[in-house]
C-alpha positions as CSV (number, residue, x, y, z in Angstrom):
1,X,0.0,0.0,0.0
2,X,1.1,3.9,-0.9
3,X,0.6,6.3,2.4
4,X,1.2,10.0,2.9
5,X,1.1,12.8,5.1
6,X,-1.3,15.3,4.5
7,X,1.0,17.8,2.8
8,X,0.5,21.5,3.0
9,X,-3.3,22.0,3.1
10,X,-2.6,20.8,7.3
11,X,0.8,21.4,7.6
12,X,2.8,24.5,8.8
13,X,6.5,23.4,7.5
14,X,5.9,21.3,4.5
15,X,8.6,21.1,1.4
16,X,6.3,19.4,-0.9
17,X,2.5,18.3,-1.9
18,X,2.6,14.3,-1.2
19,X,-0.7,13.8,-2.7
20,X,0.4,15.1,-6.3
21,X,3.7,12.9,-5.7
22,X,2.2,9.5,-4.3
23,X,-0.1,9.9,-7.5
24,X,2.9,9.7,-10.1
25,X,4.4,6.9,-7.8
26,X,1.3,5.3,-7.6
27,X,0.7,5.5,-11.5
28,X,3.6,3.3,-12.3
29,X,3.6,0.8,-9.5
30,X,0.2,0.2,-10.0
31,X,0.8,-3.0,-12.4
32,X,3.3,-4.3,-10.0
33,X,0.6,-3.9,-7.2
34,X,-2.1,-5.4,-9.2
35,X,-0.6,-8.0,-11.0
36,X,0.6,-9.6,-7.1
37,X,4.2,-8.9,-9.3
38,X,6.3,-8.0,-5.5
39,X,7.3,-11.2,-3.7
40,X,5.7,-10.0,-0.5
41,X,3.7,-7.1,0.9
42,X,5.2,-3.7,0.2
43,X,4.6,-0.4,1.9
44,X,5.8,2.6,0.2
45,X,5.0,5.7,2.4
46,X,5.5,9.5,1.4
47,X,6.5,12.7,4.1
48,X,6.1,16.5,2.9
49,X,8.9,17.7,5.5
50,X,11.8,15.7,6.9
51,X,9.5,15.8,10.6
52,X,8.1,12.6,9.2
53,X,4.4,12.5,10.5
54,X,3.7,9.6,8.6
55,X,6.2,7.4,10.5
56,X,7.9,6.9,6.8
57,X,11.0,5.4,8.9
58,X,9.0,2.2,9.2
59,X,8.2,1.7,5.2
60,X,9.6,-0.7,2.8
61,X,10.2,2.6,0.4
62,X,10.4,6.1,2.2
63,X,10.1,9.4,0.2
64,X,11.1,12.4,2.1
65,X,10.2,16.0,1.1
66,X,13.3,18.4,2.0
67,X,13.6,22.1,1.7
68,X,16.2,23.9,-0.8
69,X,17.0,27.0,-2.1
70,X,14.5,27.6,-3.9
71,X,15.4,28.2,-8.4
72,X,16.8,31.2,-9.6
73,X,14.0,33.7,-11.9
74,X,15.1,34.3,-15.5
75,X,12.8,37.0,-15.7
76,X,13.1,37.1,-19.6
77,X,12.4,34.0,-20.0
78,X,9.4,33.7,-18.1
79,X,7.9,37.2,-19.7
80,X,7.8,34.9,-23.1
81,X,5.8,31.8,-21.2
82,X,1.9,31.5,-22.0
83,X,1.7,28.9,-19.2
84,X,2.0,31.9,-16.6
85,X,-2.1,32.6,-15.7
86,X,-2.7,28.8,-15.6
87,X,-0.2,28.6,-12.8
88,X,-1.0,31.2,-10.8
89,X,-4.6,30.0,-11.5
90,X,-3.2,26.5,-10.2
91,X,-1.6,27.6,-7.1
92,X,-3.8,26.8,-4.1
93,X,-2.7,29.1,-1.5
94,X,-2.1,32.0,-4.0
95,X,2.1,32.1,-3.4
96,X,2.5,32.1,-7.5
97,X,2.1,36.2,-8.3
98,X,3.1,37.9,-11.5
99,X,6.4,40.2,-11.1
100,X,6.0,43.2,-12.9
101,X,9.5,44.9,-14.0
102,X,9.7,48.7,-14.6
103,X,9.9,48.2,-18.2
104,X,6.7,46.2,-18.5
């Protein structure tokens, strides 16, 4: 079975969304987990923030969210994306804001 924690809608410190994430995971184990392909019963769990609310540290497979530096902003390269309103649109909490530059 595939377990999370309940990522950043409840959490105060969380470095990623593990629902989105256990998804893709899910998505291509889900054969291997169907099929009865794994020679026993495996448990594959998923943390947002290294605090590990999930108990992840007693899975088969643990994957930990960690916080970084977050990437660099090549401002002229995202003034030529189209994608821009659909993620800000996207963005649950409203974090994602267009940066205007003097210049337009």
């Amino acid at each position: 079975n595939i377990v999370h924690t309940q990522g950043y809608i409840h959490c105060h410190t969380p470095a990623t969304d593990a629902s989105s994430m256990v998804k893709a995971v899910s998505d291509e184990l889900f054969e291997y987990f169907n099929g009865m392909k794994l020679p026993a019963k495996l448990r594959v769990s998923m943390a947002c923030c290294l605090n590990m609310c999930g108990a992840v540290h007693c899975s088969d497979i643990a994957l930990l969210g960690y916080h970084r530096k977050p990437p660099i902003v090549d401002s002229e390269y995202i003034s030529k994306l189209c994608e821009i309103p659909l993620a800000i649109a996207a963005c649950p909490v409203g974090a994602i804001s267009p940066d205007k530059t003097p210049d337009g």
